[in-house]
Each structure stands twice: as structure tokens, then as C-alpha cells.
N, C-alpha and C positions, 0 to 999 in steps of 0.2 A: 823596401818592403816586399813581403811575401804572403801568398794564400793559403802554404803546407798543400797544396794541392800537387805531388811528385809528378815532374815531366816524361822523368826517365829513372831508371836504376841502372847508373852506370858502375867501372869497376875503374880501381888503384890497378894504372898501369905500371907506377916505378915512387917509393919516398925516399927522400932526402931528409936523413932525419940528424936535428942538428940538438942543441942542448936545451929543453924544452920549448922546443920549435919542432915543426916539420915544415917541408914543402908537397906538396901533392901532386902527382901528374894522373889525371884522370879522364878514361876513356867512354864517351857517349855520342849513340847513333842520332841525337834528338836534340844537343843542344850545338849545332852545327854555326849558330851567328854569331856565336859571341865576339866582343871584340876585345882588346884588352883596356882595362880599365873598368869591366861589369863585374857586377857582384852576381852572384851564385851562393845557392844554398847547399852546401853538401852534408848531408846528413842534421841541419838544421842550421848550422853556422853558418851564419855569411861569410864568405871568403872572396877574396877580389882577384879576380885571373888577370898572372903577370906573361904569361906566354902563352901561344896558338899556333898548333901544328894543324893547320886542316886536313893535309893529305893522311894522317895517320888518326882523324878525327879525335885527338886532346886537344888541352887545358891542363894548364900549371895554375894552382896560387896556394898562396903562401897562407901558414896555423900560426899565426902567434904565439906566442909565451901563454900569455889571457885564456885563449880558446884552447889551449893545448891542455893547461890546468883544469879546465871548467868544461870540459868536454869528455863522451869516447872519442874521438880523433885520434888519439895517441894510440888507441888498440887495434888502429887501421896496419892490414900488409899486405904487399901486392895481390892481386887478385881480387881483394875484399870488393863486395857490394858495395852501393854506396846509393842515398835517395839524392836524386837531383832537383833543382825548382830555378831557373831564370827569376830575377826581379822583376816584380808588378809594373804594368807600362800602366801609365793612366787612363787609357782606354779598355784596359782589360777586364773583364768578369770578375770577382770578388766568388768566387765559390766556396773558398775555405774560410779562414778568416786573418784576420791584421795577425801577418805574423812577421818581427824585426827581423831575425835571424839570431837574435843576441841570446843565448843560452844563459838560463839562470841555473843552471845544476843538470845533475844529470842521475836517474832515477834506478831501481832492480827491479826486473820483473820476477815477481815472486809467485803467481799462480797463471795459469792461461787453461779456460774451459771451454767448451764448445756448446754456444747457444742456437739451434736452429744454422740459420746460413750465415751465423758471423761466430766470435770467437771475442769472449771477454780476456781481456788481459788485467792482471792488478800487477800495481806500479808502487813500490816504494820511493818515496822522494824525500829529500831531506827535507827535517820538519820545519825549516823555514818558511819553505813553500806551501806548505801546507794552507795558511790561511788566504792562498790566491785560488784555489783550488774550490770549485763548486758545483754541486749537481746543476747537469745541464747548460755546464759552460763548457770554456775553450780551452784546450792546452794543446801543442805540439810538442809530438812523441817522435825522437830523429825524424824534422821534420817534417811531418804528416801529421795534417789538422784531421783532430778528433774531439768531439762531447764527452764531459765527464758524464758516469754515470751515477758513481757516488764516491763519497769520501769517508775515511775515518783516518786511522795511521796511513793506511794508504789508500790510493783511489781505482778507480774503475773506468776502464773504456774500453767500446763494444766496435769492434773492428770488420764491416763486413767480408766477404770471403775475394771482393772484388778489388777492396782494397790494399786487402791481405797480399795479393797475388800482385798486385803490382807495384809495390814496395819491398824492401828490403825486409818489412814485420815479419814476412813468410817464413822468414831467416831465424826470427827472435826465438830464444825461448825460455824459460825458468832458471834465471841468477843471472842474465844478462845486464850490461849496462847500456842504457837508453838516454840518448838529450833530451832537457825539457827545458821548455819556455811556458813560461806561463802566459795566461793572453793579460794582453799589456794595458788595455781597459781598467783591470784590479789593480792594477801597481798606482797607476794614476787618480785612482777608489783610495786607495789606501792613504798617500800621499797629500790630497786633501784635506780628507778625513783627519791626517793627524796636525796640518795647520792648522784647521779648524779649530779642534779640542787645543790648541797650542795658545792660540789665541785667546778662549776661552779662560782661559788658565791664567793666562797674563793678566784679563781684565779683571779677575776675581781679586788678583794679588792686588791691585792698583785702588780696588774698590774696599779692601780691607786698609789697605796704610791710607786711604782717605776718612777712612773712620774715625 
């Protein structure tokens, strides 16, 4: 688990990029303890580091097929930025919020305005998602937890200038593509909701052929 709260903004030192797969070798001043076998959030995805160069401070791990498909990851090349986040230890703070790493799609920024000291971004997502999406909830945008501010075809969120600048967002700009996870509270909303109404349905059936 993650907060979307970025540690660092590190960069793609070297990919190995294999048939919708890659491996990533990524360089960061901040996440210096990893050990192999942690997971890491790069750019929102969890990814599990299979090797550790200390003296050159990387990290290698591996994109799945899955996350290759269902991510920007694939539009990564050396150099690129990257938002970083270590996994939630269970004594740690909760500042952002429950974020898996697990990507449910991946979004277009279609407008970015400038409000006062922050900067509205609108987000195109596929309309799947659409009904996880709610004013004054949670989504992570390449990992970095942010409040919706509103929805229609697409949605709204207000980025302040603090957090602009120390994330890769500073990067973003109009027709890009962004990961998004929804926050994972509504899936399990959702989820219920439709046992519920499932069951509901069944008893009806049951309560007619007893007629």
C-alpha cells in the first residue's frame, strides 16, 4: 500500500525493453534503503525491485505485460522523470490516502488553468471510470494523491503550486497521458452494492415461482 504522497522524482537511468514488457533501472537520491524484494511505486504502479546498485544509487524492477498494457510506462526513455513513493510501513502517517499501486487506466490531460497558487488540471479517463470518480474524493494521478474537484465526461483536480513542483505534474501538459487509480473505497462501494441488488433480484425470482 501507498499514500500518493511522492518521496522523490527520480529519473530512467537505462530500459530493457523486451516484448510488452520492460525492465527499468531507476535513479534516486531518497530512496537509498531499499532492499530487494520491496515494492516501489514508480509513476503509480507498483513495481517490485529485482536489483540494487548502492554506490550508483539505482534500482531495477521489472513492468509486466499487465502494467505495460495498462499504463504510461511504455512511454518511458532514459532520462525521463519519474514520481517515486516506498510502501506504507505501518507506523507511518497516512497523509494522502489508500493508494494500491494497481492502475486502473490511464487518463488525457485535456485543459490545465491557473487558479490563484494552484493549477486546475481536466482529466479525460475512460468512461469506465467514470462512475468511481466523485466530487471531493480521491484519485491518484501517476501517483500523486489528489481531490476531485468535479466530474462530468471528465474530471477536475486542483494541484497546488507546492505540489506541482515536486512531482513530475510540473512536466504535464495538455494531450498527455497520466495513470489513474481510483481510490479503491468505490470499487468495494460498487462491489457490494451490486451483491446486494444481485441478491435482491434472486429473492424476487424465488418469491414469484413460489406464487
Amino acid at each position: 500500500m501507498f499514500t500518493g504522497i511522492i518521496e522523490d522524482v527520480g529519473s530512467v537511468e537505462a530500459i530493457d525493453r523486451r516484448a510488452n514488457a520492460l525492465v527499468l533501472t531507476v535513479h534516486s537520491t531518497e530512496l537509498t534503503d531499499l532492499e530487494l524484494g520491496d515494492s516501489v511505486a514508480v509513476n503509480g504502479p507498483c513495481l517490485t525491485v529485482v536489483e540494487i546498485d548502492e554506490s550508483a544509487e539505482t534500482f531495477t524492477v521489472e513492468v509486466t505485460p499487465e502494467t505495460y498494457r495498462r499504463t504510461n510506462l511504455r512511454e518511458l526513455q532514459p532520462g525521463s522523470p519519474v514520481n517515486l513513493e516506498s510502501a506504507l510501513q505501518l507506523n507511518d502517517g497516512l497523509d494522502g490516502h489508500l493508494v494500491t499501486g494497481h492502475i486502473d487506466g490511464t487518463g488525457v490531460v485535456t485543459d490545465l488553468r491557473r487558479e490563484e497558487k494552484a493549477r486546475i488540471y481536466s482529466i479525460r479517463p475512460p468512461e469506465k471510470l467514470l462512475p468511481y470518480l466523485a466530487e471531493k474524493g480521491s484519485v491518484a494521478v501517476d501517483g500523486v494523491s489528489l481531490t476531485v474537484v468535479d466530474v462530468d465526461r471528465t474530471f477536475s483536480v486542483s494541484i497546488t503550486d507546492y505540489t506541482e513542483d515536486e512531482t513530475i505534474l510540473t512536466e504535464t501538459g495538455v494531450g498527455d497521458e497520466v495513470n489513474l487509480e481510483v481510490d479503491v473505497i468505490a470499487r468495494y462501494v460498487e462491489r457490494l452494492a451490486g451483491e446486494s441488488e444481485g441478491e435482491t433480484d434472486l429473492m424476487r425470482k424465488l418469491e414469484e415461482l413460489n406464487q
